[in-house]
N, C-alpha and C positions, 0 to 999 in steps of 0.2 A: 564365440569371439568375446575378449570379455569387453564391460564397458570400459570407455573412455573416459578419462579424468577430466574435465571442465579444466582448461588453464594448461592442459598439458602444451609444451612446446610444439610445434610443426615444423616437420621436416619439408619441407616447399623449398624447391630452386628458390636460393636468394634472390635468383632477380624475379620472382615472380611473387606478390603478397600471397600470403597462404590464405587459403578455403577455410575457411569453417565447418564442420564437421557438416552433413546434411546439406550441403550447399552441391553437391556436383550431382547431377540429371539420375534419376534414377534410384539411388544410393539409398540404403535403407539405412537407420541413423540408429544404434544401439542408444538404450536409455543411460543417463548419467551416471555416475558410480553411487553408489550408498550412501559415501560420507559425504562427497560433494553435495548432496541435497538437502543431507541434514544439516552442513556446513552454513548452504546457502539461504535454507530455510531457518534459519536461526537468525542469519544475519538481516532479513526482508524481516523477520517477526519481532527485531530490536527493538523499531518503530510503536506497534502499539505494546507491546511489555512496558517501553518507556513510557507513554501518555496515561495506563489504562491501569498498571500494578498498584501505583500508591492511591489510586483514589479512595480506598475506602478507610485510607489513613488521613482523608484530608480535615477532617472535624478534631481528630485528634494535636494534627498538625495544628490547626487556624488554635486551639488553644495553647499549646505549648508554644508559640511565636508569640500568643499576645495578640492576634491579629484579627480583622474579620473577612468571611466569608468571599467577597469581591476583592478583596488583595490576595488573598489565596488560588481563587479563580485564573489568576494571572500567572501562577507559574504551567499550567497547564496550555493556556498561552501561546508564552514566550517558548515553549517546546513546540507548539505545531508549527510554530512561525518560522524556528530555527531547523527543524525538519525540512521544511520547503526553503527555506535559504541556503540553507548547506546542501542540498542537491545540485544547484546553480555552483556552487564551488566545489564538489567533488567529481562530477559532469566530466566537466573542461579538463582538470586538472588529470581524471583518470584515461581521457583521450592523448592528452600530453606525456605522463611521465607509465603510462604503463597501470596496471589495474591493481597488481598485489601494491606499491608503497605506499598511496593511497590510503589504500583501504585500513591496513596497517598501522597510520596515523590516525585513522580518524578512530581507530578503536582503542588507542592509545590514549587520545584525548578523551573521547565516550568516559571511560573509568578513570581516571582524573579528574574530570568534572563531575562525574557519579559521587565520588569519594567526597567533594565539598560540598552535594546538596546533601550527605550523609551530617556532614559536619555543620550544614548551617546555621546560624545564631541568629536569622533576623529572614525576614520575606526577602526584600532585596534582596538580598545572596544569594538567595533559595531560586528567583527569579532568575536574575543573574546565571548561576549554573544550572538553571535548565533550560536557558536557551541556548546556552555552549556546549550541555547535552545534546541536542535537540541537532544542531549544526553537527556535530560529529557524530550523531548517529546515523545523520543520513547516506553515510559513506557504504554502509551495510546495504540502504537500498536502492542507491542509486548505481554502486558497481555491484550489488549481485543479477540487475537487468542486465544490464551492459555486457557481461560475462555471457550469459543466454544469449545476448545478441551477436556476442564473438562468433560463438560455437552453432546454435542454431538459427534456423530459419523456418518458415511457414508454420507446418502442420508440426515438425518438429520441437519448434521451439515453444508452442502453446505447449505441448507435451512435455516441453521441460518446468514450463510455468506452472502447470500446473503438478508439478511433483511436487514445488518448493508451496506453491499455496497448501497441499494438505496438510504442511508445517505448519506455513504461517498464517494459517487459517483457521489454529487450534489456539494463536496468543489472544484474541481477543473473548475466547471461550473462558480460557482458565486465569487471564491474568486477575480479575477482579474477584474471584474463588480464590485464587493462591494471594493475589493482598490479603483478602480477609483472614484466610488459614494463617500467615505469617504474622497478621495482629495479634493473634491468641499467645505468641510466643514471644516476641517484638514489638518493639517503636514502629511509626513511622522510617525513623534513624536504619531501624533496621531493613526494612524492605529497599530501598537505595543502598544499603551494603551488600544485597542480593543481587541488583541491577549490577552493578559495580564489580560482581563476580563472575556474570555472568558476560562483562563486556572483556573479562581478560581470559573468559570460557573460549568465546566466540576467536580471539584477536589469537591463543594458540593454535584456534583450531584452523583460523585461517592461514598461518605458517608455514601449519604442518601438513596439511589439503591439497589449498588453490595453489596452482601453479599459474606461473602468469599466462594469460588470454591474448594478449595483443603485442605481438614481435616489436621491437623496433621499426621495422619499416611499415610499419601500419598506421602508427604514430603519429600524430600533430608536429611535428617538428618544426614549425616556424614559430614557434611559439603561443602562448595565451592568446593574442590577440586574432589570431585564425582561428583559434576555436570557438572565439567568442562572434566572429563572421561568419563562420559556420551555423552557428545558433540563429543568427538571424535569417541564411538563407533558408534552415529548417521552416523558421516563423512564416516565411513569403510562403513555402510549400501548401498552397491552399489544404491538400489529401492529409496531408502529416497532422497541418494544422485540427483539421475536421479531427481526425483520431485522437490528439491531443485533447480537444475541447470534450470528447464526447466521452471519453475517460473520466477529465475533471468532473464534468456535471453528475456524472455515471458514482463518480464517489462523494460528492458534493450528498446525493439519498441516501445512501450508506450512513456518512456523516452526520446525517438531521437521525437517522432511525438511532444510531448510535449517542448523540447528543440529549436529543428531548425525551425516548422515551422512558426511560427511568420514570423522570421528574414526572410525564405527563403521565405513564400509566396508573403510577402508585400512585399519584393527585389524583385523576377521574374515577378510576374504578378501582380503588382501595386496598390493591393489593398487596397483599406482603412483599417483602424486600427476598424472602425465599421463591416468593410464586416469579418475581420478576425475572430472578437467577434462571430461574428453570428454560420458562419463555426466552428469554438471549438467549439458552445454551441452544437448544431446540432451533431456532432462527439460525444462528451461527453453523449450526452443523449443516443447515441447510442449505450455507454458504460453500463450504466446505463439500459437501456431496454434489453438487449441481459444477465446482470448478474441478474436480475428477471426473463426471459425468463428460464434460467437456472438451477434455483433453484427452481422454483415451476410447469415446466412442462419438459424441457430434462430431468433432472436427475432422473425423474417417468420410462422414458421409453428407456434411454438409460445407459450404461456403462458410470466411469468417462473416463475408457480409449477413448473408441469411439468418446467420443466428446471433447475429447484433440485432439486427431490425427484430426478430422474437425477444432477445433479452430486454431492451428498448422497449417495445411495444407491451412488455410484461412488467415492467415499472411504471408505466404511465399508469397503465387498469390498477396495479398499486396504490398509486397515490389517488386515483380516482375513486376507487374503493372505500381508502377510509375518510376522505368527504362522506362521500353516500350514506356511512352507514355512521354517518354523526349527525352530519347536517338533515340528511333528508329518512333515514330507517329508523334512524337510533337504536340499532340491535346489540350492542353494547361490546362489552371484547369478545364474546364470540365474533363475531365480524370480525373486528379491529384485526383479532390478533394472524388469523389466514393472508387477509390483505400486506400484513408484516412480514406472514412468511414466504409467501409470493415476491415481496419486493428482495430481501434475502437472497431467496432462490435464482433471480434475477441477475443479481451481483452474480453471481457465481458463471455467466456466461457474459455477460458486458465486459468486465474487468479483463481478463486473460485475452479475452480478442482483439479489444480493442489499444490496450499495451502492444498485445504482439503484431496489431497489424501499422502502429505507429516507429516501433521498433527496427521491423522490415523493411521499412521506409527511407532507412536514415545507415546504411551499412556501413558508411566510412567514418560515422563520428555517435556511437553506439552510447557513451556515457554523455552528450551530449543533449543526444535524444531523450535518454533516461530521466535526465535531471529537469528536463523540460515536463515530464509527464508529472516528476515527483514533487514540483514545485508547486503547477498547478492544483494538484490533488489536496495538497495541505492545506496551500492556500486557504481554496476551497473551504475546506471543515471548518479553520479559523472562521470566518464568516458562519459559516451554516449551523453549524454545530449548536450557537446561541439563538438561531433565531427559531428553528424548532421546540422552544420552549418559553420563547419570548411571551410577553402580554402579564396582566395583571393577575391571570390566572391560566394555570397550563390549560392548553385545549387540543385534543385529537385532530380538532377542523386546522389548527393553523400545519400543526407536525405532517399531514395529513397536504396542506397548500404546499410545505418548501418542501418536500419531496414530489412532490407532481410535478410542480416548477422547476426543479433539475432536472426530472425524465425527461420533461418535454425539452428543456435545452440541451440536452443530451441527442437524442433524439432528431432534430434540427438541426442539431452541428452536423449529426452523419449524414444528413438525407441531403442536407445542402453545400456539403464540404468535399464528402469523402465520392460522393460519385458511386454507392455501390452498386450499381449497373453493370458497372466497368470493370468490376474487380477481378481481379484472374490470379489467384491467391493457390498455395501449393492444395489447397483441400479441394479446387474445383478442376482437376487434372483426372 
């Protein structure tokens, strides 16, 4: 049989809303087509390409604007800020008008506003258009969930998460390698003309791919302001809510590992900017192997709940870890660095499940839900991001605090939100 195209039409009696593929009792769900994943993994991995590709252009940038260091800081910012804002507006809008026109605009504006932080003459501007990046690129990942949420469910739809993670779960590996490779040959200028290529890569390829997800009659059709009542009854949803929060704080460690350790490893223990590379790659793949692990063998034989409370529980030892082995062993980055890849390893099963079980949640208003999670998540980093490297001097004990303190409210939102007792989810069938 061959696969089914994400967005294809359905044929469903008009008077009845169509199924989602994977939705009827029994039904075995063939994997998504080829390009749809690559489509869709492209479009989810827009996010850190944007935040993650020009950094090692930013010393180069802070000189050629004239500018310093914390005014620069700021267009990195204004992108996370606008990532989690525009998911709140692409949400709604793609529950309302359908999922490809959306999507479509927003990758329209993506490289438009690529093209003027290309052009910039000043911070401002620079700021400026990358927070109007930032908002328009969230369109990529707030309806490529949404789209998952059309077509699958349960066990299925982690299965499709996790095709699109093996994509985009390779941007945060290479973007910081491929900034650096593109410095050897390029500006700054030039690496946002890369962005900028690849957001009218993305915007044909979604054209010529995605077919729309959501009929007309599946639709918002009272307009904005039901969607936006929607959103709130999702908020009252204590379950919804619990998965929402325990996503956020779940990327909030992500965030802090991603944030401070740079700064903090190469401050404590001295290491090259190569040995750092390596260590991320290493970590990241770890991310990346554990969310395939999970999607195509835990989730056969466990509950989502089950292997939340292990990811969960395996972030805390994390974060507890590297306390221990600062404050009280001092065994140096051999320690550190297992504790790092543990917590990695971690994301790799927190993430996918607890998206897909906040997802499952919310069937009638799928980009809704999405932009509820992606908001949160950004949010999130915005904050955390700095404070894993805060203080007068980088320190492992504090990198080492704001991720224990995520796990743990991670953690706590599930055990006291989500109810998993109760959960009766397609993997426990």
């Amino acid at each position: 049989m061959p696969a089914p195209t994400v967005g294809a039409d359905d044929q469903s009696a008009p008077n009845s809303p169509p199924a989602p593929a994977g939705r009827s009792s029994g039904a075995a769900v063939p994997p998504p087509g080829r390009s749809t994943v690559i489509v869709l993994g492209g479009l989810v991995s827009l996010g850190p390409l944007t935040t993650d590709l020009y950094m090692p252009a930013i010393p180069a940038l802070t000189r050629d604007l004239g500018s310093t260091a914390e005014a620069v800081q700021l267009t990195l910012t204004a992108s996370l800020v606008g990532l989690a804002l525009g998911q709140l507006l692409f949400g709604p809008l793609s529950d309302r008008l359908g999922r490809r026109r959306p999507l479509l605009v927003g990758l329209l504006v993506y490289t438009l506003a690529t093209v003027v932080c290309a052009l910039a003459g000043s911070v401002p501007v620079l700021v400026t258009a990358r927070a109007l990046q930032g908002v328009a690129g969230a369109a990529g990942l707030v309806i490529g969930r949404a789209i998952a949420r059309d077509r699958y469910e349960g066990v299925a739809m982690i299965r499709f998460l996790a095709s699109m993670g093996l994509i985009s779960g390779l941007a945060p590996i290479l973007a910081p390698v491929l900034g650096a490779q593109l410095l050897r040959f390029t500006s700054w200028r030039g690496t946002f003309a890369v962005l900028a290529g690849l957001g009218a890569l993305l915007a044909a390829g979604a054209l010529l791919v995605l077919r729309e997800s959501l009929p007309p009659e599946r639709r918002h059709a009272q307009g904005l302001g039901s969607t936006f009542r929607a959103i709130g009854g999702l908020l009252r949803d204590a379950r919804f809510l619990g998965y929402v929060l325990t996503s956020t704080f779940g990327f909030g460690a992500l965030f802090a590992y991603v944030g401070g350790s740079s700064v903090v490893l190469q401050t404590v223990y001295a290491i090259s900017p190569q040995t750092y590379s390596l260590l991320f790659a290493v970590n990241s793949i770890a991310v990346v192997g554990f969310t395939q692990l999970n999607g195509r063998v835990l989730v056969q034989r466990f509950s989502s709940g089950a292997l939340l409370l292990a990811g969960l529980t395996a972030a805390a030892l994390a974060g507890a870890a590297l306390i221990l082995c600062t404050a009280v062993w001092d065994v140096g980055l051999a320690g550190v660095w297992p504790a790092l890849f543990l917590l990695m390893a971690s994301m790799g099963v927190i993430l996918p499940n607890s998206s897909g079980q906040a997802l499952t949640m919310a069937p009638h208003a799928a980009g809704s839900a999405s932009a509820l999670i992606g908001t949160g998540t950004f949010l999130c980093g915005a904050v955390v991001a700095p404070l894993s490297s805060a203080g007068a001097r980088p320190s492992v004990l504090v990198l080492g605090a704001v991720v224990l303190g995520c796990a743990v409210l991670a953690l706590a939102s599930f055990l006291l939100l989500c109810r998993p007792s109760d959960d009766r989810d397609p993997a426990d069938a």
